[in-house]
N, C-alpha and C positions, 0 to 999 in steps of 0.2 A: 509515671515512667513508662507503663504499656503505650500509656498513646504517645509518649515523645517516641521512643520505638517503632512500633506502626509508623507513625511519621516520615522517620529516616527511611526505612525499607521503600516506602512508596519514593519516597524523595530520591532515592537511586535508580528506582526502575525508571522516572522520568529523564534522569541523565544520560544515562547508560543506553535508552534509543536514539537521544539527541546526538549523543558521541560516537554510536555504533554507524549509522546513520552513513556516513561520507565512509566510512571502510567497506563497508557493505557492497559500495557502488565503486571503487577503487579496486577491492578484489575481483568483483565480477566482469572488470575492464582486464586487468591484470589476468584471468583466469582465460578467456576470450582471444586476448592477445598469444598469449602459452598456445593453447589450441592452431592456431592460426600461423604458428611458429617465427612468432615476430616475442623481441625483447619485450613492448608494451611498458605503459607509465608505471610508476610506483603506487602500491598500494593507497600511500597516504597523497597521494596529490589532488584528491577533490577537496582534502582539508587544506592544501595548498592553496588551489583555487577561490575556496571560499574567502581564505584571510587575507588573498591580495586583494578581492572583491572587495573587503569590510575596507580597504584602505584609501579605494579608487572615489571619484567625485562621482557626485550621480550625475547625469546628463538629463533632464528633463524636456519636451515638445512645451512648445510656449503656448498649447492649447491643451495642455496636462489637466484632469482637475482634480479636485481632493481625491476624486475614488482612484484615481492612478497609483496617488501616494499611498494610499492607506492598502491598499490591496495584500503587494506582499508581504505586511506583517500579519494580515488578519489569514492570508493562506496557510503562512508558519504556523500562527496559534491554532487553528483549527488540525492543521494536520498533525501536530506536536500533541497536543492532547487525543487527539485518535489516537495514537501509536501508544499515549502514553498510559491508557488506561486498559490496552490487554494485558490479559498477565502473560510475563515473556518468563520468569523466572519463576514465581510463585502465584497463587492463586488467592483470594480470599482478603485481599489486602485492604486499606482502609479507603480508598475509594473505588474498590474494586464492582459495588453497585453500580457505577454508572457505566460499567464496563458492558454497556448493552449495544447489539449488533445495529439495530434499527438508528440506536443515537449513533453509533460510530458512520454509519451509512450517510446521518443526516448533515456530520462535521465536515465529509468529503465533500457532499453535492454543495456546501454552503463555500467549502474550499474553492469548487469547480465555475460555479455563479459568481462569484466576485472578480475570477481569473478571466473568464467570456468577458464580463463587462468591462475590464481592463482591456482586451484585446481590441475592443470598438472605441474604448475611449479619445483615443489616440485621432482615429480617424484616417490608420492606415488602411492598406487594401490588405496587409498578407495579417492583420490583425482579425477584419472582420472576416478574412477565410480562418482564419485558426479556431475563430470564434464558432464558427460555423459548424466548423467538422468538429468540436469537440461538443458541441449541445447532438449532433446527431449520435456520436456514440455512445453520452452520456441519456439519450433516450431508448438506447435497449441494453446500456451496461446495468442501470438503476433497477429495471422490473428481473433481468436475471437474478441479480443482489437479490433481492426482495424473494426471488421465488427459492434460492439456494438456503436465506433466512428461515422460512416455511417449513422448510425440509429438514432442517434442523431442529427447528423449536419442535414441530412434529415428534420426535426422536426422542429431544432430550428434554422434552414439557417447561422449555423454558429458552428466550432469548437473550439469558445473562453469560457470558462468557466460561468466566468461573463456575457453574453448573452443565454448562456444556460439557469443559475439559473433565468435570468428577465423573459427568455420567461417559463420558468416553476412554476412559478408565475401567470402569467399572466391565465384570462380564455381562451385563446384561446387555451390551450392546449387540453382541454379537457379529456374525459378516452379512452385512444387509447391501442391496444393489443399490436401494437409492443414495446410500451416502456415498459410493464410489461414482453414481453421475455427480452428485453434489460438488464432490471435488474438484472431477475435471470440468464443471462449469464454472467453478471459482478460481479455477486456475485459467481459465480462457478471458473470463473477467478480468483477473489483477493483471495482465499481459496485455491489456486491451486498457486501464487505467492508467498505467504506469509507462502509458504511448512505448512499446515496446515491441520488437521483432515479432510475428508479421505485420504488426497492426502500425507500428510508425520505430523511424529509426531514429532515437535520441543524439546520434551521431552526426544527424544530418543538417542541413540549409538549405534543401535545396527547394524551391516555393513551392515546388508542385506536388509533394508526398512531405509536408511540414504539418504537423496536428497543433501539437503542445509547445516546439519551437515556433510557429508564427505568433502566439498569443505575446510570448515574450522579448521580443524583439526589441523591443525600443526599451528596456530594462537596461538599466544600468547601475553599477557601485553595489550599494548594502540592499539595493532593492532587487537587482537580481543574485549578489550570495542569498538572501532570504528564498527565492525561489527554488533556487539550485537547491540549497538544504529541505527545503519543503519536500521537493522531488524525491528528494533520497530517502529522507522518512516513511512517506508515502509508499516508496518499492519495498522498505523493514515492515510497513505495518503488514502488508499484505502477504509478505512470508511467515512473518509473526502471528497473522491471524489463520492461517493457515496450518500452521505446526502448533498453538493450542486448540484448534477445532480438534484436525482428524491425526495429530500426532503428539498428543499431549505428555508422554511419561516424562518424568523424572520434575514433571513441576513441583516443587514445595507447599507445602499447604504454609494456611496465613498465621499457626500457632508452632511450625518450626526452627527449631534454629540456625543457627551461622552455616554451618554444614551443611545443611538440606540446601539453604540459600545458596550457597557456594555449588552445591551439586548439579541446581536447578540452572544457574549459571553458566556452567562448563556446559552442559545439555543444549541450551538453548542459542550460546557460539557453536554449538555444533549443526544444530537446526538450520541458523543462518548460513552457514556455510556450505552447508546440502544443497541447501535453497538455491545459492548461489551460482554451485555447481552447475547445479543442475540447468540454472536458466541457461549460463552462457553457454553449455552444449547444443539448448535447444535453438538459441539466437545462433548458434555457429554453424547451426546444419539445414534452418530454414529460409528460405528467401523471405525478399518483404513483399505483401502482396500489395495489387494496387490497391487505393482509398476507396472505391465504389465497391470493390468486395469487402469492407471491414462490416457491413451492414448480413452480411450473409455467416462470417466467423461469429458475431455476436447474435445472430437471429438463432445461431446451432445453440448456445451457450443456453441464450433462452427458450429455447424449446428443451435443453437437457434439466434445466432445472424444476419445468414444468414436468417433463416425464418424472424426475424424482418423486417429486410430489404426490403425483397422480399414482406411483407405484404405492407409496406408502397409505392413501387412502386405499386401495385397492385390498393391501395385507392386511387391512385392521377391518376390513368389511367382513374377509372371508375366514 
């Protein structure tokens, strides 16, 4: 009975990002729009989108090859099990072990390497640009990641999720500098992942400032809603991992019950919606910069994650 239990709980938190997922990205349009003082789509229209996607034929290039096909299921599964293995609501949970930042880090780059080689597949031109500009940001988003990981494990003597959020909790943490660069490196990071205002405009087509729309262009029907929803998981994980890092209260531990769960719930809608907020102010008030400076936003990123680091060997010498 404990483990059909366990079970369940896990088997919700994996639904509950997959569904949360297209609202996330529907409020943060809707919120954007508000600002901008235009009426703006309805909340639920990305789950609109997706379901007339699931409906449409797929359109395939007659020089398509398996890995075209295969691509965006395996981006979904990889990105769906990232998202689905932080704790959003509870901690301690029965697969909450593999809930490790280094493997979450390794399900994205494996996301990201299948989606490049889908972009060349093809044998377009605005493919093997898209291909292009995203292996370069993915070569100084990945070592930031790794050095913001560092900075952390440093801290909290360990890279499991669920021991991060207890010791971030706890008073021993106390107010330290290097976790606040930590954050705003991982926040320069998910902004720069999630091809997002200043670093690319999901809004956009236009060839010449395209990251992440040129790789999917020639996607069509179930194979680009799998994308789309990838997408959108992708922008929950990176908030989600972000408000269990360094904003963990009200998570549930993994021998609580209904209540706690339910607490942990209402908290972490409210997380996302912070999150939310918060980007589209910051998308509504910055320009997009051009593509040759995204190399100098994420060079900062990784140099802030690097100073972290270096601050916290520095504190534990002296």
């Amino acid at each position: 009975m404990v483990v059909i239990s366990a079970l369940l709980v896990q088997a919700v938190q994996m639904v509950t990002v997959v569904l949360l997922a297209p609202l996330l990205t529907g409020f943060i349009r809707k919120v954007k729009a508000r600002l901008l003082r235009r009426q703006g789509p309805s909340v639920i229209q990305p789950y609109r989108d997706i379901l007339r996607l699931l409906r449409k034929e797929v359109v395939l290039a007659e020089n398509a090859s398996w890995l075209f096909r295969v691509t965006p299921y395996v981006i979904f599964a990889a990105t769906w099990v990232a998202a689905a293995i932080i704790p959003t609501f509870a901690t301690g949970l029965m697969f909450s072990w593999t809930a490790d930042l280094i493997a979450i880090i390794a399900l994205l780059g494996s996301g990201r390497f299948f989606l490049a080689l889908a972009g060349m597949d093809v044998g377009t031109s605005f493919g093997g640009l898209g291909s292009s500009r995203e292996m370069m940001i993915a070569t100084l988003a990945e070592p930031a990641m790794l050095l913001i990981i560092f900075t952390l494990a440093l801290v909290a003597g360990s890279t499991q999720l669920s021991t991060i959020a207890a010791f971030m909790t706890s008073p021993e943490v106390g107010l330290r500098v290097s976790l606040g660069i930590a954050l705003i490196a991982l926040i320069m990071v998910a902004i720069a992942e999630n091809a997002r205002i200043p670093v690319d405009n999901p809004a956009t087509h236009l060839e010449l400032t395209m990251v992440h729309e040129a790789m999917v262009l020639e996607y069509s029907g179930r194979h680009l809603a799998m994308i789309e929803l990838a997408a959108s998981l992708k922008l929950l994980l990176y908030i989600s991992l972000i408000a269990c890092m360094f904003v963990p209260w009200k998570l549930a531990d993994a021998e609580a019950g209904s209540a706690a769960y339910l607490v942990g719930l209402v908290a972490y809608l409210a997380k996302l919606a912070a999150g939310g907020t918060l980007l589209a102010l910051f998308e509504t008030a910055t320009a997009k910069m051009r593509i040759f400076r995204v190399p100098e936003f994420l060079g900062a990123a990784l140099m802030l994650g690097l100073l972290a680091t270096l601050l916290l060997f520095v504190s534990r010498s002296l």
